[in-house]
C-alpha positions in Angstrom: 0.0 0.0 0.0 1.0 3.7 -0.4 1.2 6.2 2.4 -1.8 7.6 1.4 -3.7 4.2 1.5 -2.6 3.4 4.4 -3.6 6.3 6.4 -7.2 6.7 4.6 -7.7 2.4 6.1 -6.2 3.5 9.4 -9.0 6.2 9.6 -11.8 3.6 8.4 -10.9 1.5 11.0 -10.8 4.2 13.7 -14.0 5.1 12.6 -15.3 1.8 13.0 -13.9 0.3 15.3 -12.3 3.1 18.2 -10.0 1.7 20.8 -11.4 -1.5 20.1 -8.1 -1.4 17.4 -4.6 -0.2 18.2 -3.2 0.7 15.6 0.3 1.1 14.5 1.9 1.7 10.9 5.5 0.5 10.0 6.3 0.8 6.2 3.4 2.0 5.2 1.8 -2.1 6.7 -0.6 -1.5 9.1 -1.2 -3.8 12.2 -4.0 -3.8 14.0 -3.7 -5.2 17.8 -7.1 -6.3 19.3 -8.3 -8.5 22.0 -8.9 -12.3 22.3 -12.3 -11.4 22.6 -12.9 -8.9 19.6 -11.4 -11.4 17.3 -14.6 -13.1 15.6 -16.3 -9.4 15.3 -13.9 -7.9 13.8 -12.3 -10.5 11.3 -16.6 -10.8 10.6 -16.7 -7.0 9.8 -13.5 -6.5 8.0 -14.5 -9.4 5.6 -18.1 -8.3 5.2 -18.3 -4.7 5.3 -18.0 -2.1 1.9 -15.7 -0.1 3.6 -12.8 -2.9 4.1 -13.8 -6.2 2.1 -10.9 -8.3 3.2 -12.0 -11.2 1.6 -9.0 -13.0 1.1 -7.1 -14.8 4.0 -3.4 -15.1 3.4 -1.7 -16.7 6.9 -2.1 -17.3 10.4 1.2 -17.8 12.3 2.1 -18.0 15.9 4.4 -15.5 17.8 6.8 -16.3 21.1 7.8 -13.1 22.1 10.3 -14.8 24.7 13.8 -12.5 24.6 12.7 -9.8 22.7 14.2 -7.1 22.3 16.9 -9.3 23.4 20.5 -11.0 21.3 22.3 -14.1 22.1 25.5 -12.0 20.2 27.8 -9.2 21.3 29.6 -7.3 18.2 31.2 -4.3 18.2 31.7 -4.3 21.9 33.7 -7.5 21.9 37.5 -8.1 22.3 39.2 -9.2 19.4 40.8 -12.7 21.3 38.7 -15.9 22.4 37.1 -18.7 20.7 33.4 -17.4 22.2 34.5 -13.8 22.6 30.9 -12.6 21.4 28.6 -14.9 23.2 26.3 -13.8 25.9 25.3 -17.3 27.0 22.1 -16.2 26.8 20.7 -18.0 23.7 16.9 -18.7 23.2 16.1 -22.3 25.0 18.6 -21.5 27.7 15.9 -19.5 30.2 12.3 -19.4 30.7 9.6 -16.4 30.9 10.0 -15.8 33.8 13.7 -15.8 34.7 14.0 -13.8 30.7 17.4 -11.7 30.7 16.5 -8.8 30.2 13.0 -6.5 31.4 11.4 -5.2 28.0 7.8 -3.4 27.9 6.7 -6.9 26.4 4.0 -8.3 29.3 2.6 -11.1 27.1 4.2 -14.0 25.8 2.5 -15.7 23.0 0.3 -14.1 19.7 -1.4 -15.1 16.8 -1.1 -13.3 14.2 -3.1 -13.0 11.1 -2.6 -11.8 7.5 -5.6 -10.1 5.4 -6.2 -8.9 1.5 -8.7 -6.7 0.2 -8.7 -7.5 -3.7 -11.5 -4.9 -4.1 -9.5 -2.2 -2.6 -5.8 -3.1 -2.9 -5.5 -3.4 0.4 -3.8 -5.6 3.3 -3.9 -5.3 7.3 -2.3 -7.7 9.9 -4.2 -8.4 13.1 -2.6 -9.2 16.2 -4.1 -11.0 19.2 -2.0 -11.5 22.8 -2.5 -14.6 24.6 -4.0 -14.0 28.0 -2.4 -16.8 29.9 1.3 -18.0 29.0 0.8 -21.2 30.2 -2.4 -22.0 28.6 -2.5 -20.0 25.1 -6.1 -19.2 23.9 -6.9 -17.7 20.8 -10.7 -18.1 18.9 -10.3 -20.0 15.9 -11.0 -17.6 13.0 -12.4 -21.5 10.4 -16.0 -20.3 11.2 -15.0 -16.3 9.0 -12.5 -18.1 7.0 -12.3 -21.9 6.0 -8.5 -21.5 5.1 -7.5 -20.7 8.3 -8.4 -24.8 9.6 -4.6 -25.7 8.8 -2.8 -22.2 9.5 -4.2 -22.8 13.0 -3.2 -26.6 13.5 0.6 -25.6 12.0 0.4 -22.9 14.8 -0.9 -25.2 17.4 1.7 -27.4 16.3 4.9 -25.4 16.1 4.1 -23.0 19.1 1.1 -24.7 21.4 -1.4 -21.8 20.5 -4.8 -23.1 21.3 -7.7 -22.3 18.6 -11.1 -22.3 20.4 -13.6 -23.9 18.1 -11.5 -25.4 15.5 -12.9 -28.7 14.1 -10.1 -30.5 14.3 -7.1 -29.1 16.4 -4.5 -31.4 15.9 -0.6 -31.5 15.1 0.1 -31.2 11.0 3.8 -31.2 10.8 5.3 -33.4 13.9 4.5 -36.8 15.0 1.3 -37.1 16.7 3.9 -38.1 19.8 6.3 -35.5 19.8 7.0 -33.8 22.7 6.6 -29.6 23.0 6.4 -27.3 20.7 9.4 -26.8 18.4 9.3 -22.7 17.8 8.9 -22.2 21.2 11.7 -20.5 22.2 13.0 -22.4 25.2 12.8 -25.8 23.2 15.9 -26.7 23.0 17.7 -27.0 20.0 18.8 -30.4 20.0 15.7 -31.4 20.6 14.2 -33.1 23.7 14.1 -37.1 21.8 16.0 -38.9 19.5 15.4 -41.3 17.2 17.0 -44.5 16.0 16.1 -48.4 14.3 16.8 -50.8 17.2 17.8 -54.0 15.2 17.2 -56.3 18.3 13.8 -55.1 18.7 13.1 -54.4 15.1 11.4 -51.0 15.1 12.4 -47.9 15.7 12.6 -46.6 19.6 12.9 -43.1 20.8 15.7 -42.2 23.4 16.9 -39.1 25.6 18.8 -36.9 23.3 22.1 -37.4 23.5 24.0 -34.3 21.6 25.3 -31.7 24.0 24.4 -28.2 23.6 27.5 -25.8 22.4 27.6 -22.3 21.5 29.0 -21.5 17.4 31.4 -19.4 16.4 30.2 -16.0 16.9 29.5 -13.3 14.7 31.7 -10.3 14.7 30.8 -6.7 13.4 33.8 -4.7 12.9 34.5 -1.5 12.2 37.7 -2.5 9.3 39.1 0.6 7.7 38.5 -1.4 4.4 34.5 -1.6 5.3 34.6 2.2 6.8 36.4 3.2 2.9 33.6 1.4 1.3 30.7 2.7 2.9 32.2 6.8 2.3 32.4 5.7 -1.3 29.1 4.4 -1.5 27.4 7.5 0.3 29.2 10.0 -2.7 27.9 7.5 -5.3 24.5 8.0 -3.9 24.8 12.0 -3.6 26.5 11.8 -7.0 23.5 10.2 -8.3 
């Protein structure tokens, strides 16, 4: 969307809606944040109503909001000896919610998050809905305003443990029916919580404790190099020459 598109939906949708809708735009993309609640009502007006006509679903996808705003990587702060010289030790899956490293204005955990097109007028919006409880993730399943959402939802329940209220059939899609967490969470660890291998005495395949260690990766330095510093002056006057 254009600026100007963008600000004429933001200002249908304050009309409509009022506080029920915070809204924010980035990029010219607006997202709409709305509660739990709200959900059916307004996906149901937004598809239905001349003013919006978002007929077209494109994606529901889960968020876990756990470390944000935080990095597992020191850069330009780091000394230039030692094998793990940028690493915090504070990678994703190595602390909970509660015990999180660092104190952000982030007071919810987990969000779904949905993706909307209006082919009548050019038009796309994101919705964003906060879990209440971190433990227990909630969400209305949005099936009954959109049929395409049934499999957006289970990969969400799936991946992130993001419960849809009302969908027909909640049920992992991309993990084994007896896998263990949620694999985007992101305190699951890494290497997994199971692993899997053919037992030959017992002739099928048996699942075990994991058995890889965890270990930090070389770490990713950002340095100020008179060579990078050269070519960055050069490529400001090529712009301004331009």
């Amino acid at each position: 969307m254009t600026d100007t598109q963008s600000n004429s939906l933001a200002g249908r949708l304050t009309a409509r809606f009022g506080d029920t809708l915070k809204l924010s735009i980035v990029r010219n993309e607006i997202t709409a944040e709305l509660a739990a609640a709200d959900l059916i009502a307004v996906a149901t007006a937004l598809r239905d109503e001349a003013p919006f006509r978002f007929g077209v679903f494109i994606d529901i996808c889960g968020v876990d909001y756990l470390g944000y705003g935080q990095t597992e990587w020191d850069t330009e702060s780091v000394s230039g000896t030692g094998f793990s010289r940028g690493v915090e030790g504070e990678a994703m899956g190595r602390f909970t919610w509660a015990n999180r490293p660092r104190d952000v204005d982030q007071p919810r955990r987990f969000a779904s998050v949905v993706h909307l097109l209006s082919l009548e007028n050019n038009q796309r919006i994101r919705l964003r809905v906060f879990c209440e409880d971190d433990s227990l993730p909630v969400v209305p399943s949005l099936t009954g305003v959109w049929a395409g959402a049934n499999w957006f939802e289970r990969e969400a329940f799936d991946l992130y443990g993001i419960i849809y209220e009302g969908h027909p059939d909640l049920r992992r899609l991309l993990t084994d029916y007896g896998f263990v967490g949620h694999p985007f969470r992101k305190d699951f660890p890494l290497i997994g919580n199971v692993e899997v291998r053919y037992d030959p005495e017992q002739k099928r395949v048996v699942y075990e404790p994991v058995s890889i260690e965890p270990r930090v990766l070389v770490p990713r330095v950002i340095r100020d190099d008179a060579d990078l510093l050269q070519a960055k002056a050069e490529a400001a006057d090529n712009w301004r020459n331009n």
